[in-house]
Chimera marker file (.cmm) of the C-alpha trace (Angstrom):
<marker_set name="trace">
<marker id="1" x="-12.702" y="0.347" z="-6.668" r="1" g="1" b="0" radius="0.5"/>
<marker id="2" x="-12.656" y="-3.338" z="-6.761" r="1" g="1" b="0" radius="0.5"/>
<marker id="3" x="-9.359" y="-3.433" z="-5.613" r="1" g="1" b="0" radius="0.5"/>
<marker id="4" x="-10.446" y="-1.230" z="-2.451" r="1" g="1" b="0" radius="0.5"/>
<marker id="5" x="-13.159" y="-3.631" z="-1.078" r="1" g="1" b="0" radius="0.5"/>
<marker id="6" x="-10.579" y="-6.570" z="-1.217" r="1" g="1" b="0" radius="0.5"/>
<marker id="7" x="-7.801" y="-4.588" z="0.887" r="1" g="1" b="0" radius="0.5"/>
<marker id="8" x="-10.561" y="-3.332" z="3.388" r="1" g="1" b="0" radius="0.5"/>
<marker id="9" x="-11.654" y="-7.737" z="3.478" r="1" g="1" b="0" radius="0.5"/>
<marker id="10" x="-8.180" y="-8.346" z="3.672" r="1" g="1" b="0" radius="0.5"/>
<marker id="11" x="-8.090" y="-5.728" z="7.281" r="1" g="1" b="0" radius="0.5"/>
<marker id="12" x="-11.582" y="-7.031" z="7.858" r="1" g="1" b="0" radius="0.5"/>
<marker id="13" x="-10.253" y="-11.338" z="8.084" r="1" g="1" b="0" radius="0.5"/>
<marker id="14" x="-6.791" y="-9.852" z="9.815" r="1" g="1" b="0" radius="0.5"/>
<marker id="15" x="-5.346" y="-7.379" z="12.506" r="1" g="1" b="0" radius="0.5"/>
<marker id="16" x="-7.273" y="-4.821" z="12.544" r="1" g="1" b="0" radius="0.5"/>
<marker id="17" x="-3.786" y="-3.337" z="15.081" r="1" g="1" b="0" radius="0.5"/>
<marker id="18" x="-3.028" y="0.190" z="12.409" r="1" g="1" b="0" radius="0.5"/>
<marker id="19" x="0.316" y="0.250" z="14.237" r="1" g="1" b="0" radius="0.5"/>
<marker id="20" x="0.916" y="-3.498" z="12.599" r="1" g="1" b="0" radius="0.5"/>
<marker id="21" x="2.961" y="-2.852" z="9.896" r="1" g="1" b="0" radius="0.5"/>
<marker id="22" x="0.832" y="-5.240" z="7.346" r="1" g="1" b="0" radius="0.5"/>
<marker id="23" x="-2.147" y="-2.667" z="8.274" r="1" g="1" b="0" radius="0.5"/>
<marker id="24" x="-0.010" y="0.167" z="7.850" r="1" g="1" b="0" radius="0.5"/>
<marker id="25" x="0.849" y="-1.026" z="4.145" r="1" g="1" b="0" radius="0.5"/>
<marker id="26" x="-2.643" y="-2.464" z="3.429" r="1" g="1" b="0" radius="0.5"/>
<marker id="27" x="-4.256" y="1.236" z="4.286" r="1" g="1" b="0" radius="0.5"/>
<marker id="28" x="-1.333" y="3.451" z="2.353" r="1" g="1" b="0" radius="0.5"/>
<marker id="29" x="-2.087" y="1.383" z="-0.741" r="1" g="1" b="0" radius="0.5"/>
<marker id="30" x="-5.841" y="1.937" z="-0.421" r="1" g="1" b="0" radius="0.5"/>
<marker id="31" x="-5.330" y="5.892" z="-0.396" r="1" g="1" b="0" radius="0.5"/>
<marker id="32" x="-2.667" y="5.316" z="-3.670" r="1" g="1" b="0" radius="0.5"/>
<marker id="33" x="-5.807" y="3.772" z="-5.192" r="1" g="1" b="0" radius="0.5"/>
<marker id="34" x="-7.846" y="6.410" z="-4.561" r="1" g="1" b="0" radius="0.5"/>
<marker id="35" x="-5.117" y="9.013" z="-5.644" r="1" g="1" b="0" radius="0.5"/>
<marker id="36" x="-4.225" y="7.113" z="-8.690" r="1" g="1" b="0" radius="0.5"/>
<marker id="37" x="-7.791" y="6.948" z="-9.806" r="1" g="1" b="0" radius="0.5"/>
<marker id="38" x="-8.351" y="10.992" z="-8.575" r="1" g="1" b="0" radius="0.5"/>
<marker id="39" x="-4.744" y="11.633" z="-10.606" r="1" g="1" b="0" radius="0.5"/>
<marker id="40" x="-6.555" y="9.425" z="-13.995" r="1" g="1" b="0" radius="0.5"/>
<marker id="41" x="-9.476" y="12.427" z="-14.257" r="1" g="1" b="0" radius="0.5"/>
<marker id="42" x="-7.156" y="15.301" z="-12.740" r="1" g="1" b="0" radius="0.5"/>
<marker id="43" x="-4.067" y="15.400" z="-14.339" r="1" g="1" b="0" radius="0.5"/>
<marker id="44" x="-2.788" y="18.599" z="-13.532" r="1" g="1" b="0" radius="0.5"/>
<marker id="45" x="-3.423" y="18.320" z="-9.671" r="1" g="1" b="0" radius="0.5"/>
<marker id="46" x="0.073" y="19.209" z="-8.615" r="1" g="1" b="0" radius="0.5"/>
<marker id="47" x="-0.435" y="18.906" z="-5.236" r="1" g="1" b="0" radius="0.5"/>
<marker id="48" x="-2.327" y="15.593" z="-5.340" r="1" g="1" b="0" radius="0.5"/>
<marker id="49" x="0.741" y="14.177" z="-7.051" r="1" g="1" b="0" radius="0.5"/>
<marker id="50" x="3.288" y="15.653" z="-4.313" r="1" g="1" b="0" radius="0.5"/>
<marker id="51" x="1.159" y="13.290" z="-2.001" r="1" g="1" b="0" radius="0.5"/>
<marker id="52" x="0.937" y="10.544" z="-4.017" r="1" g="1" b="0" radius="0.5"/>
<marker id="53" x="4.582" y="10.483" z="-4.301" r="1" g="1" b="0" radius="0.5"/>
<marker id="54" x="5.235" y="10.576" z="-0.587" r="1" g="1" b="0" radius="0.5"/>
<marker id="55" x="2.799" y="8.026" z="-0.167" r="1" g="1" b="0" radius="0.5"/>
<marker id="56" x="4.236" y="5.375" z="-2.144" r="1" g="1" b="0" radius="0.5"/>
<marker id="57" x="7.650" y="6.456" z="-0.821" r="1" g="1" b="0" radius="0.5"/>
<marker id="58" x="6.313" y="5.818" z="2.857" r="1" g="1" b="0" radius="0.5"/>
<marker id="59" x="4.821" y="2.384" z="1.624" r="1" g="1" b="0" radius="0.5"/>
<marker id="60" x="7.754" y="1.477" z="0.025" r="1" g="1" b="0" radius="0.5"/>
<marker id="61" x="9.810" y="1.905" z="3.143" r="1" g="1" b="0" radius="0.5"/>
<marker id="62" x="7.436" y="0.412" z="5.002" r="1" g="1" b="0" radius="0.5"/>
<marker id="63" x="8.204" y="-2.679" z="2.833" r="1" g="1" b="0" radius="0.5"/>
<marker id="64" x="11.725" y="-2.662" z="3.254" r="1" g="1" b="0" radius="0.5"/>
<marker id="65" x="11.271" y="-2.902" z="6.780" r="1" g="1" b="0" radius="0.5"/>
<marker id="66" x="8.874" y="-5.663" z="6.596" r="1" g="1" b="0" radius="0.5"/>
<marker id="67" x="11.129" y="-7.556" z="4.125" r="1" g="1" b="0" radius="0.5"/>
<marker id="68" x="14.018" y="-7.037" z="6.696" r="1" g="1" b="0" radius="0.5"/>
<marker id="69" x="11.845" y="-8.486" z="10.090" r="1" g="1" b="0" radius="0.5"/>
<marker id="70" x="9.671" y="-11.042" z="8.525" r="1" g="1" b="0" radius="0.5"/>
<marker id="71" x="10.162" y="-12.158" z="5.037" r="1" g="1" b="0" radius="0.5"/>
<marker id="72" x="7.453" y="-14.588" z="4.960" r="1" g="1" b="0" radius="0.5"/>
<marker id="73" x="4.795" y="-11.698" z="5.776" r="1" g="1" b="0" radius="0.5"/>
<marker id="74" x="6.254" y="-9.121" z="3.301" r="1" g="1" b="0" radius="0.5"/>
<marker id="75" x="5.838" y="-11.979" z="0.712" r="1" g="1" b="0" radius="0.5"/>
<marker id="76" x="1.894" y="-12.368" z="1.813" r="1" g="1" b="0" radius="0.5"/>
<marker id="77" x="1.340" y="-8.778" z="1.684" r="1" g="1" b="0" radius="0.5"/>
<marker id="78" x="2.945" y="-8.371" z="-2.035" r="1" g="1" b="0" radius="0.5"/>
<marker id="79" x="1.136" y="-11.468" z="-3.273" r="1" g="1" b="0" radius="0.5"/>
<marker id="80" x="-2.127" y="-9.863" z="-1.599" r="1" g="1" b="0" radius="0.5"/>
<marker id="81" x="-1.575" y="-6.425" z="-2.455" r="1" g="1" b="0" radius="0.5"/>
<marker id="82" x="-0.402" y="-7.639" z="-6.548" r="1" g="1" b="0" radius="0.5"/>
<marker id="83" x="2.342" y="-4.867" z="-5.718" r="1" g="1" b="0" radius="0.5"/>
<marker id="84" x="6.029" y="-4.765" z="-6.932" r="1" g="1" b="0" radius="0.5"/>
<marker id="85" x="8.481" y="-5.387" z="-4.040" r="1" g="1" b="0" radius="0.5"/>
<marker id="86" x="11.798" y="-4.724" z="-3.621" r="1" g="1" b="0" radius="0.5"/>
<marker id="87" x="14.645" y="-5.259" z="-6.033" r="1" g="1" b="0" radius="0.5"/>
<marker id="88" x="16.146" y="-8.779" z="-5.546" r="1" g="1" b="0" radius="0.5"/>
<marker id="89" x="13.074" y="-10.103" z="-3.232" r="1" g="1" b="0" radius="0.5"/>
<link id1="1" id2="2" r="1" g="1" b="0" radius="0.2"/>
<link id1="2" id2="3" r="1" g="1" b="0" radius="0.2"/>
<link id1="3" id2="4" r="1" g="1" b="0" radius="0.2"/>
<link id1="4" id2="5" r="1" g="1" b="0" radius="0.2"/>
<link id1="5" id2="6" r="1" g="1" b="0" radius="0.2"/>
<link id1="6" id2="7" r="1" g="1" b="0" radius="0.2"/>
<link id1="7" id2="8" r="1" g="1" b="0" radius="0.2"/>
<link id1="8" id2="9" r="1" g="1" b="0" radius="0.2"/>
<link id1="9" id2="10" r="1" g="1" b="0" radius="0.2"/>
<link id1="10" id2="11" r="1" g="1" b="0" radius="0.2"/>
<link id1="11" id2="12" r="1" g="1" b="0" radius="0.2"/>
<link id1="12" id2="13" r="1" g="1" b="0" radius="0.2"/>
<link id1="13" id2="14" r="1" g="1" b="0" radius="0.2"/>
<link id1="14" id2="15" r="1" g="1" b="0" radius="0.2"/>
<link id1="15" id2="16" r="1" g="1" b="0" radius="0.2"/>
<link id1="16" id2="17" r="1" g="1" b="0" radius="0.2"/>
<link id1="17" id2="18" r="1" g="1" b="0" radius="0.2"/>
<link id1="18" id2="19" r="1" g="1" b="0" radius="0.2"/>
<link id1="19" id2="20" r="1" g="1" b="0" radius="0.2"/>
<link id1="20" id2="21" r="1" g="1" b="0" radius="0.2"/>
<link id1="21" id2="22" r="1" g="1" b="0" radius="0.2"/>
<link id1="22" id2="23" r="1" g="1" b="0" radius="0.2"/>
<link id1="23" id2="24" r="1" g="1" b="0" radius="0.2"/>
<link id1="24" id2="25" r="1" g="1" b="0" radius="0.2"/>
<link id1="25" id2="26" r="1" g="1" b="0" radius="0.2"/>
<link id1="26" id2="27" r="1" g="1" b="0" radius="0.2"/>
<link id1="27" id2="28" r="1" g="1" b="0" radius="0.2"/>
<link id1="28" id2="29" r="1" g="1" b="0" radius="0.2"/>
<link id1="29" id2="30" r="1" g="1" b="0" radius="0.2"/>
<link id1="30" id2="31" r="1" g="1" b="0" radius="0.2"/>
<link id1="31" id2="32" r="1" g="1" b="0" radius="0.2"/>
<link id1="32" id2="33" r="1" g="1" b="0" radius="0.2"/>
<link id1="33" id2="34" r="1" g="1" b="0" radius="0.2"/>
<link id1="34" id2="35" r="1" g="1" b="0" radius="0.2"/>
<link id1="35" id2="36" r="1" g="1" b="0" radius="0.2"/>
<link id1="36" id2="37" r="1" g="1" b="0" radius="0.2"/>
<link id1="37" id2="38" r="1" g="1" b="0" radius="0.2"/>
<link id1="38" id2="39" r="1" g="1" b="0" radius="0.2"/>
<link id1="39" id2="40" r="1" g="1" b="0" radius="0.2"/>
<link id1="40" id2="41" r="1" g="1" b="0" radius="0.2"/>
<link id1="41" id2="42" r="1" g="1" b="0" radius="0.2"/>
<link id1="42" id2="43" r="1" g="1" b="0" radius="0.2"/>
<link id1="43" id2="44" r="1" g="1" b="0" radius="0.2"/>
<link id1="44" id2="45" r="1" g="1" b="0" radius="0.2"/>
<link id1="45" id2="46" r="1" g="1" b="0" radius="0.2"/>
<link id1="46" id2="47" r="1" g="1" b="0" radius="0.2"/>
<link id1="47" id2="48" r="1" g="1" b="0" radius="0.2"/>
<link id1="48" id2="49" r="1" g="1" b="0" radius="0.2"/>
<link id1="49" id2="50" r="1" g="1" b="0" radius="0.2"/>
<link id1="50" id2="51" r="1" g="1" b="0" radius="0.2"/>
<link id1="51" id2="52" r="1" g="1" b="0" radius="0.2"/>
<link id1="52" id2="53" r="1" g="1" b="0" radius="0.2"/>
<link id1="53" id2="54" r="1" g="1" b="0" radius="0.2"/>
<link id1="54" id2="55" r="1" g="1" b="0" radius="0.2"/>
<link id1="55" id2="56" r="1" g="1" b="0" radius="0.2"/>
<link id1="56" id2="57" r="1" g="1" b="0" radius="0.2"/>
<link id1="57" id2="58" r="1" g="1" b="0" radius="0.2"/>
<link id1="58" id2="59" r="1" g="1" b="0" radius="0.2"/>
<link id1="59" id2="60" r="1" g="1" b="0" radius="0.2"/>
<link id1="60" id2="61" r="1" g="1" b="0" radius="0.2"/>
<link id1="61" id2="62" r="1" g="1" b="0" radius="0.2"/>
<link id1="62" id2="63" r="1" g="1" b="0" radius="0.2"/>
<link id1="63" id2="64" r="1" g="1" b="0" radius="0.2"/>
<link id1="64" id2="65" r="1" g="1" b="0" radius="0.2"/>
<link id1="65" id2="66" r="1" g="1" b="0" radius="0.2"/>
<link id1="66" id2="67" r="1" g="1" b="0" radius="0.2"/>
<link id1="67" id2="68" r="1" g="1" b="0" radius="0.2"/>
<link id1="68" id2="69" r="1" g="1" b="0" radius="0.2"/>
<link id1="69" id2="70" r="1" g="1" b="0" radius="0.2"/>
<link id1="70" id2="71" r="1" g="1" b="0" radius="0.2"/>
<link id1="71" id2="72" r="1" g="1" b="0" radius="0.2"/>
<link id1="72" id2="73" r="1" g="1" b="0" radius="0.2"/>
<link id1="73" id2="74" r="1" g="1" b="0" radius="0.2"/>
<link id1="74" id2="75" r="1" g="1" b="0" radius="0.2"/>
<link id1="75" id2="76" r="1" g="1" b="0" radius="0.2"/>
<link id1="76" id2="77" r="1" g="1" b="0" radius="0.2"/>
<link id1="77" id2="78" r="1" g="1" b="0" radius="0.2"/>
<link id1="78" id2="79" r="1" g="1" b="0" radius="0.2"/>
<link id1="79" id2="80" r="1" g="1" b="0" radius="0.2"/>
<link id1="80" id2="81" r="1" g="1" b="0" radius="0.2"/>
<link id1="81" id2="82" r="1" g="1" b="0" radius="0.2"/>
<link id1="82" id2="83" r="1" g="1" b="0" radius="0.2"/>
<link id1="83" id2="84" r="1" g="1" b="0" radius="0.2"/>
<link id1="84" id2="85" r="1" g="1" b="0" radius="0.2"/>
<link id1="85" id2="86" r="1" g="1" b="0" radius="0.2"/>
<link id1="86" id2="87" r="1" g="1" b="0" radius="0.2"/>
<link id1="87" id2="88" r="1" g="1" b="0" radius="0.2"/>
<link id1="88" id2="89" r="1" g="1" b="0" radius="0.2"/>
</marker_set>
């Protein structure tokens, strides 16, 4: 849950706004840890992985969006986050 405590620093040091879209992506990637790690003891939680999958399908438009506005942010938050990005960005 290292990973956790840096995202909730990273909030913490920025916009706190959760209608910012940075916040928005910063928060949806927290609860994907926690899935991911509830998924690693659980692994025939059907349901939990229906959400999971939403969830990074929500983040990952999020990211398209924030790739589209303001490239220089959407590069911050993937260097921050140590996420995968779009294809071709």
């Amino acid at each position: 849950m290292d990973k956790c405590k840096f995202i909730n620093a990273q909030l913490v040091s920025g916009n706190k706004d959760t209608g910012f879209t940075a916040s928005q992506i910063y928060y949806l990637t927290n609860r994907i840890l926690k899935l991911t790690s509830h998924l690693e003891s659980h692994h025939e939680d059907y349901s939990s992985r229906r959400g999971l999958r939403k969830l990074l399908g929500k983040r990952k438009r999020l990211l398209a969006y924030s790739s589209d506005k303001d490239i220089a942010q959407y590069i911050k938050i993937k260097k921050n986050l140590g996420i995968r990005g779009r294809k071709g960005h």
